[in-house]
Biopython code that builds the backbone (N, CA, C, O; Angstrom):
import numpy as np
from Bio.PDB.StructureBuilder import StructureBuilder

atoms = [
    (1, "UNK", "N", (-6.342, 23.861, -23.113)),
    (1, "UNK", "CA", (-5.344, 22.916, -22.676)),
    (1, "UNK", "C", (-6.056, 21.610, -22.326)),
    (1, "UNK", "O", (-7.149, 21.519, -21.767)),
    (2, "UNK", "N", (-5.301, 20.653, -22.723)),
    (2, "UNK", "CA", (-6.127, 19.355, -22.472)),
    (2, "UNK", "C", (-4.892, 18.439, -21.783)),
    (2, "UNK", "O", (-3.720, 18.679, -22.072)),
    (3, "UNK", "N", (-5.377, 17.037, -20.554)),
    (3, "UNK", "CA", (-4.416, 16.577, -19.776)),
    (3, "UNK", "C", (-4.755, 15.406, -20.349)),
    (3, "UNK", "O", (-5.915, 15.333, -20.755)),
    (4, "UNK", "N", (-3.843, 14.190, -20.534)),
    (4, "UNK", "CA", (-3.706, 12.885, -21.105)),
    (4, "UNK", "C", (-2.969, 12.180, -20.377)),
    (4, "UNK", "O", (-1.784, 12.352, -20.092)),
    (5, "UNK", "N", (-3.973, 11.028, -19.937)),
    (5, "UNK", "CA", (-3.317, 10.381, -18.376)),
    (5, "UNK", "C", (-2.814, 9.426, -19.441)),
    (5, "UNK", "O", (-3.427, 9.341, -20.505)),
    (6, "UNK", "N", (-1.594, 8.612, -19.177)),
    (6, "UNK", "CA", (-0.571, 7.598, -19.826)),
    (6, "UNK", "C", (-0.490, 6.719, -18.729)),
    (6, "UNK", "O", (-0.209, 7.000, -17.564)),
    (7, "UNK", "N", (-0.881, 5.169, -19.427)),
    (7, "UNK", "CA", (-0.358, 4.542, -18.345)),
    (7, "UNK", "C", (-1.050, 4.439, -17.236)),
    (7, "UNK", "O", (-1.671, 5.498, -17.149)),
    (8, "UNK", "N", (-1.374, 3.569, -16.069)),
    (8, "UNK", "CA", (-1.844, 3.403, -14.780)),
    (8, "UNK", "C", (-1.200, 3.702, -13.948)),
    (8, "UNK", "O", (-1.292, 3.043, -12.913)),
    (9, "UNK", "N", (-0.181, 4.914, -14.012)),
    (9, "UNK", "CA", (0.414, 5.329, -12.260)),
    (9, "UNK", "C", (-0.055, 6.391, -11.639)),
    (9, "UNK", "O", (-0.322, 7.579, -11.820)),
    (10, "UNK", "N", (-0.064, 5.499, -10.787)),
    (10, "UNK", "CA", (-1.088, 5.919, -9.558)),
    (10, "UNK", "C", (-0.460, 6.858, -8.287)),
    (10, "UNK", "O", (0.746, 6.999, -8.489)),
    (11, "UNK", "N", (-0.753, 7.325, -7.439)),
    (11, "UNK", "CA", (-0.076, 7.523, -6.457)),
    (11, "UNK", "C", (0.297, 6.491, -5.129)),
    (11, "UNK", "O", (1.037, 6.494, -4.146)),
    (12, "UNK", "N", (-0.760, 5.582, -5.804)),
    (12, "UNK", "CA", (-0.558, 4.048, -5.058)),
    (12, "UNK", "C", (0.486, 3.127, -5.477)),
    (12, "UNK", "O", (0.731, 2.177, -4.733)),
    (13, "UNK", "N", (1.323, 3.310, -6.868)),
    (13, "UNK", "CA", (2.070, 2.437, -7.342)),
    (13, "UNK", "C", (3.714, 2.735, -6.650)),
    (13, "UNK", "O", (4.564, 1.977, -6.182)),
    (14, "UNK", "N", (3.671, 3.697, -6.785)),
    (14, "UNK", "CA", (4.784, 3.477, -5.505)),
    (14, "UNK", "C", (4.861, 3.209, -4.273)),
    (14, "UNK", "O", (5.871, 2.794, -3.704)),
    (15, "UNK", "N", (3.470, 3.498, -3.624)),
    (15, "UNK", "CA", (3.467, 3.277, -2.278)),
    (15, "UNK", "C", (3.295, 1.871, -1.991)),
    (15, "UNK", "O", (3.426, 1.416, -0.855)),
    (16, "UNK", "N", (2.915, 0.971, -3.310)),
    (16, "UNK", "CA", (2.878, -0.384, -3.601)),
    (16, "UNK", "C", (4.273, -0.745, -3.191)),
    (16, "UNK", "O", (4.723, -1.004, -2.075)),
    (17, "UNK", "N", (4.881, -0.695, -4.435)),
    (17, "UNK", "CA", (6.550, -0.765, -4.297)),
    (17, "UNK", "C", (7.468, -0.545, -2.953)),
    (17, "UNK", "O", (8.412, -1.264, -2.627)),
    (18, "UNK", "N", (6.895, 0.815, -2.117)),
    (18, "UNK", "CA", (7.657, 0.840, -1.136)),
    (18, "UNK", "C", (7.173, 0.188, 0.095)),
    (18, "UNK", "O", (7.866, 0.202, 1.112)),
    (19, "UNK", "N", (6.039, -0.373, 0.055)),
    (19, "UNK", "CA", (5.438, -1.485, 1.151)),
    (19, "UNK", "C", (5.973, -2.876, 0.779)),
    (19, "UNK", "O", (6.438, -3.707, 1.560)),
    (20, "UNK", "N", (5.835, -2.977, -0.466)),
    (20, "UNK", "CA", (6.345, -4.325, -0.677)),
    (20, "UNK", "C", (8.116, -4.145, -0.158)),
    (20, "UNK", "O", (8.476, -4.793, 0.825)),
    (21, "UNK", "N", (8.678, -3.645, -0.563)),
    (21, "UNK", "CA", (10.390, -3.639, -0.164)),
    (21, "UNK", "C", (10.152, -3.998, 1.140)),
    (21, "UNK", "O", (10.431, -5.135, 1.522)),
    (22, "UNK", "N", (9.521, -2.921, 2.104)),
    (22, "UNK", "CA", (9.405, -3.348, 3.428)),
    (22, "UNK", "C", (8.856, -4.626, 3.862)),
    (22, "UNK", "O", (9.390, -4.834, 4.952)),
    (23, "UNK", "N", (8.295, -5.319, 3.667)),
    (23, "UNK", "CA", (7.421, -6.189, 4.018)),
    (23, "UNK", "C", (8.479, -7.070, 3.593)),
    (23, "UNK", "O", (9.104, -7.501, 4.562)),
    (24, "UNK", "N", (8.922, -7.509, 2.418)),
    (24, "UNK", "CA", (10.325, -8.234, 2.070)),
    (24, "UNK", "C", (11.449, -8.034, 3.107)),
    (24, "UNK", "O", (11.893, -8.990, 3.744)),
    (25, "UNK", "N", (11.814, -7.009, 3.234)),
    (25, "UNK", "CA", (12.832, -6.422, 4.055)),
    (25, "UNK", "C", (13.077, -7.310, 5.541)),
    (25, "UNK", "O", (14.025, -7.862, 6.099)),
    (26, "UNK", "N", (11.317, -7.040, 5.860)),
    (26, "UNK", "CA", (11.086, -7.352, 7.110)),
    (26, "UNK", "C", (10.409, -6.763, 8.160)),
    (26, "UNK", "O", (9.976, -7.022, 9.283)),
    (27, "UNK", "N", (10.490, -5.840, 7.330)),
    (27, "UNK", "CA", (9.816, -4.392, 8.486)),
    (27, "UNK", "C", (9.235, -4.697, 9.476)),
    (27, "UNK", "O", (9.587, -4.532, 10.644)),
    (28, "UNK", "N", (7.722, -5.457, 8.809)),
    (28, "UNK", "CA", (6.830, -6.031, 9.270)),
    (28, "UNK", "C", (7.261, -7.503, 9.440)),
    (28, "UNK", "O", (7.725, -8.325, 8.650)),
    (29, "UNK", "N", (6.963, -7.540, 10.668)),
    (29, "UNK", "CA", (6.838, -8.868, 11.430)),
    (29, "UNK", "C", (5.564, -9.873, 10.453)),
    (29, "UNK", "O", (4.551, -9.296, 10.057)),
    (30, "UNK", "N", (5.723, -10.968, 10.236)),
    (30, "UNK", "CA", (4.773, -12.021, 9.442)),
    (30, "UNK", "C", (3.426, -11.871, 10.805)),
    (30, "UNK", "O", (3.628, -11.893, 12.019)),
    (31, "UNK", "N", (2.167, -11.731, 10.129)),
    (31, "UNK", "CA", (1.145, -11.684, 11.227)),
    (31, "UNK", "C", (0.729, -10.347, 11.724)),
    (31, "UNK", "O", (-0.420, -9.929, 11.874)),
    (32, "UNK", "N", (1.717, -9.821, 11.926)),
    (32, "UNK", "CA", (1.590, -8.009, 12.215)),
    (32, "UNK", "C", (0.066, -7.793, 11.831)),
    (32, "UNK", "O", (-0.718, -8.363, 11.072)),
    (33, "UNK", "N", (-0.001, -6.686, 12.720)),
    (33, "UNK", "CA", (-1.366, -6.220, 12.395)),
    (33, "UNK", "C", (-0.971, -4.886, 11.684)),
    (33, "UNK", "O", (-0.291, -4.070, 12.307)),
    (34, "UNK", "N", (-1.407, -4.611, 10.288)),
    (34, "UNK", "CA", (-1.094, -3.154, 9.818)),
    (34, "UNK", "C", (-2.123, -2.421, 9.147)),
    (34, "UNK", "O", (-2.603, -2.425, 8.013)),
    (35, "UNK", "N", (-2.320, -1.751, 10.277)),
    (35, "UNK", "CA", (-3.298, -0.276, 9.766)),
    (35, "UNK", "C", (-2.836, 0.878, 9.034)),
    (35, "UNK", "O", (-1.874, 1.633, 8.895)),
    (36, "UNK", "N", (-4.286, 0.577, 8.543)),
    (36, "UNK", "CA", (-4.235, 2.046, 7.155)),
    (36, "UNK", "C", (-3.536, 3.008, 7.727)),
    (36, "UNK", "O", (-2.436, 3.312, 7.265)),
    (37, "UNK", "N", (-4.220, 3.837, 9.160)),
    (37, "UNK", "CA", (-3.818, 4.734, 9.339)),
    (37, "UNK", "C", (-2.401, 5.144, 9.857)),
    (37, "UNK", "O", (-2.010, 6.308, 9.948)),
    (38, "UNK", "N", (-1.756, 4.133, 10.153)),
    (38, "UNK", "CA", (-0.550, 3.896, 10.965)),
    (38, "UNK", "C", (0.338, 3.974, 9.525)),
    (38, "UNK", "O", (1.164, 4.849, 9.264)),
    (39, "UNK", "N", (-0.041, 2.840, 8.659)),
    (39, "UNK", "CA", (0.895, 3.088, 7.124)),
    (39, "UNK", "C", (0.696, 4.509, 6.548)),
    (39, "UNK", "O", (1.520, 4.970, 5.758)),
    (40, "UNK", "N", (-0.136, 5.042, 6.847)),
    (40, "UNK", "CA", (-0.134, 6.516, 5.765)),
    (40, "UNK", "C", (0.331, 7.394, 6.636)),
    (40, "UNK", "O", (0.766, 8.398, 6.073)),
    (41, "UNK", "N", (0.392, 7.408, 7.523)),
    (41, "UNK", "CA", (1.534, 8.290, 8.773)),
    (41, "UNK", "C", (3.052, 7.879, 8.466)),
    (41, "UNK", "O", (4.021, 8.581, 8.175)),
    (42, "UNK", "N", (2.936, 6.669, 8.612)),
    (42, "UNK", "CA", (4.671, 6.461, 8.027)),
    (42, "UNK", "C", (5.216, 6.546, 7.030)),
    (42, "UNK", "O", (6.445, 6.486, 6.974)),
    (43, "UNK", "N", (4.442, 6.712, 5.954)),
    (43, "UNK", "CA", (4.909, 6.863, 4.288)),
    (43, "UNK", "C", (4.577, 8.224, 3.984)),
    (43, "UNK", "O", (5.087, 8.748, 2.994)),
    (44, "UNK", "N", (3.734, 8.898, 4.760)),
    (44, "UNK", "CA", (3.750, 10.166, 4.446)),
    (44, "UNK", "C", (2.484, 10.659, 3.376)),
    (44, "UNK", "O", (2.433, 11.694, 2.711)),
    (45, "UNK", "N", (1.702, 9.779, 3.442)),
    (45, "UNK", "CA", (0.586, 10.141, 2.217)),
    (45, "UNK", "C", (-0.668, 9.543, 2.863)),
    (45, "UNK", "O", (-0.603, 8.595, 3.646)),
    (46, "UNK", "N", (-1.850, 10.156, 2.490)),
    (46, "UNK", "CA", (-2.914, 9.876, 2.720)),
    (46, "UNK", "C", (-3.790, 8.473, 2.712)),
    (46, "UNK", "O", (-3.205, 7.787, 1.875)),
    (47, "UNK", "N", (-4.860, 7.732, 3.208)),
    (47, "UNK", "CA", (-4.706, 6.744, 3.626)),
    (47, "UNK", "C", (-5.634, 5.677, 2.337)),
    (47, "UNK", "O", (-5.976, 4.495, 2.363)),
    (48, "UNK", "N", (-5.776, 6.632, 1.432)),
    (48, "UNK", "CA", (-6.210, 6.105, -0.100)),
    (48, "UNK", "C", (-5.451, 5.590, -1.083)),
    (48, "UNK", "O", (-6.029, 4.713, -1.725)),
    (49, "UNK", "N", (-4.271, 5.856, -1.444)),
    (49, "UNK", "CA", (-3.334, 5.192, -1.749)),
    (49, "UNK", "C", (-2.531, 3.975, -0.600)),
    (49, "UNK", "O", (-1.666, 3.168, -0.941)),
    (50, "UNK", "N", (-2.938, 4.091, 0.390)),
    (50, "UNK", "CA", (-1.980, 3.174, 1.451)),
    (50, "UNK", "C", (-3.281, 1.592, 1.270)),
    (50, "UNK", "O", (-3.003, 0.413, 1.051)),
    (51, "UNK", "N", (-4.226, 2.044, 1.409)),
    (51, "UNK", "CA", (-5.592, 1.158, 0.575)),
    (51, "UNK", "C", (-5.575, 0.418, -0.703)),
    (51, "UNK", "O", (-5.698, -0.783, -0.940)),
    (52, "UNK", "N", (-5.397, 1.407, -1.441)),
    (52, "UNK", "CA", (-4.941, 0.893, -2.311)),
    (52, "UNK", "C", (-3.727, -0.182, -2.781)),
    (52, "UNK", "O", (-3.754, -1.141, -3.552)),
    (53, "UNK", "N", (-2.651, 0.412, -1.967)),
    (53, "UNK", "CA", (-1.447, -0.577, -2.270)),
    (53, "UNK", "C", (-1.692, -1.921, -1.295)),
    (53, "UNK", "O", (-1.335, -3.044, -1.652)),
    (54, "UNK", "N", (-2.139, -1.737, -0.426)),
    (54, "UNK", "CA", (-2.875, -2.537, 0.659)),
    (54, "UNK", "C", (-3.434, -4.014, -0.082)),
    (54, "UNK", "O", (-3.205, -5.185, 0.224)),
    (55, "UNK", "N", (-4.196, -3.465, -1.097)),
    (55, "UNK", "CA", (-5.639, -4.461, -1.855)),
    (55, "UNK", "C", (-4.362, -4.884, -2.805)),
    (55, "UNK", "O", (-4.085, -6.045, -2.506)),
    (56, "UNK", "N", (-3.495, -4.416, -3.807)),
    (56, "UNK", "CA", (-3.000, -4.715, -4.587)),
    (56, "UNK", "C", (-1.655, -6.174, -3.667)),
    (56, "UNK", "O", (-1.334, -7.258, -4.154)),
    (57, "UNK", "N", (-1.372, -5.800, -2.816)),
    (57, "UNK", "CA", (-0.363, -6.711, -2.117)),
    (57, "UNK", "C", (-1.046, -7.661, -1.876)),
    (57, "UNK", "O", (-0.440, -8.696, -2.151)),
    (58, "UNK", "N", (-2.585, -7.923, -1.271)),
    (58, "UNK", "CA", (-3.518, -8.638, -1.420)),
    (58, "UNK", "C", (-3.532, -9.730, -2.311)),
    (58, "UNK", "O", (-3.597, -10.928, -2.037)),
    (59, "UNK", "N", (-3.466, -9.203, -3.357)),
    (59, "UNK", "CA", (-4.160, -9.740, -4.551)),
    (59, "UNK", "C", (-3.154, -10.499, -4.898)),
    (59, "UNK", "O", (-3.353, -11.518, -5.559)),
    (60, "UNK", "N", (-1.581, -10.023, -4.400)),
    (60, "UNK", "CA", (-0.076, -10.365, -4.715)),
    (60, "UNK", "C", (0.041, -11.932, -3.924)),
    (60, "UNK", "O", (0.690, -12.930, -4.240)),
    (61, "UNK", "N", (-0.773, -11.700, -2.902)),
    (61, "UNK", "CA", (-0.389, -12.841, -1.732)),
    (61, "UNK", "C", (0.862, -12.118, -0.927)),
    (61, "UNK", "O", (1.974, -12.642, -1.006)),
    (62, "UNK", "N", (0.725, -11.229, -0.358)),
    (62, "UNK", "CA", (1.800, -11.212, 0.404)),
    (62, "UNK", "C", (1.581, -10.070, 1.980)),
    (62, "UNK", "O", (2.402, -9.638, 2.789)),
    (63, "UNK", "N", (-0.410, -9.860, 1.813)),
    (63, "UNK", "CA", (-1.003, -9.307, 3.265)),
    (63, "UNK", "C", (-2.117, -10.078, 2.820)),
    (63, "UNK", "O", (-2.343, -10.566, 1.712)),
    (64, "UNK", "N", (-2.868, -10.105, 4.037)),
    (64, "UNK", "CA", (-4.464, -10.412, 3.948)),
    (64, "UNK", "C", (-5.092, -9.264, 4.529)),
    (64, "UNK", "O", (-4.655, -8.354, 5.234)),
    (65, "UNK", "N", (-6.287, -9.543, 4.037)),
    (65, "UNK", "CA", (-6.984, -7.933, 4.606)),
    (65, "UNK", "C", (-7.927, -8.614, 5.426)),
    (65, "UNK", "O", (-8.322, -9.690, 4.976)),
    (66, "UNK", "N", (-8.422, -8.211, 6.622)),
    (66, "UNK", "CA", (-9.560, -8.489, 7.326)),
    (66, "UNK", "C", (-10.048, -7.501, 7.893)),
    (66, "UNK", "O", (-9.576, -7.095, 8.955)),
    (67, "UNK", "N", (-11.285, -6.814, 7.185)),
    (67, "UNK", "CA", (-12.113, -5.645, 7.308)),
    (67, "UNK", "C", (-12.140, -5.519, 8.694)),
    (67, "UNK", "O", (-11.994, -6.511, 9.408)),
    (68, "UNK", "N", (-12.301, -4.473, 9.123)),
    (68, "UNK", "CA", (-12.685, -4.118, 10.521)),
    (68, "UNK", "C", (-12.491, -4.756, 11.861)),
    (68, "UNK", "O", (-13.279, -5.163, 12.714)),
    (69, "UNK", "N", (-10.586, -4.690, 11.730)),
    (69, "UNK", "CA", (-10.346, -5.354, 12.707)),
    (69, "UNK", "C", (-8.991, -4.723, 13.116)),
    (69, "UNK", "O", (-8.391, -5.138, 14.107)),
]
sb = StructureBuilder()
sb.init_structure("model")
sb.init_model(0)
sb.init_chain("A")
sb.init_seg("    ")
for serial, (resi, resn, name, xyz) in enumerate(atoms, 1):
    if name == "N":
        sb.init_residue(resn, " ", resi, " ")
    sb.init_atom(name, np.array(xyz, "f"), 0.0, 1.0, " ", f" {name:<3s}", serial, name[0])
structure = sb.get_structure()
């Protein structure tokens, strides 16, 4: 048996999607401080995909990341 990944979805691409809604929404306050570990408690998934969608919103312009803080 052989597995054939299709496509780039990730387990981060939704958790992309459902941070971004929120963050649009409002969820988050502009400035908020939001931790990994606090987002992967509330979405329900581990804190590698919440990283991930994290860097990608980043890249979007719509969080900044500031390491270790």
């Amino acid at each position: 048996m052989s597995i054939v990944l299709t496509g780039s979805d990730t387990t981060a691409d939704p958790i992309y999607e459902k941070l971004r809604r929120l963050l649009i929404a409002g969820r988050y306050a502009p400035g908020e401080h939001l931790v990994e570990e606090r987002l992967a408690h509330d979405l329900g998934v581990s804190r590698t995909p919440v990283r991930q969608a994290l860097a990608r919103a980043a890249a979007e312009g719509l969080v900044r990341i500031y390491p270790n803080r």
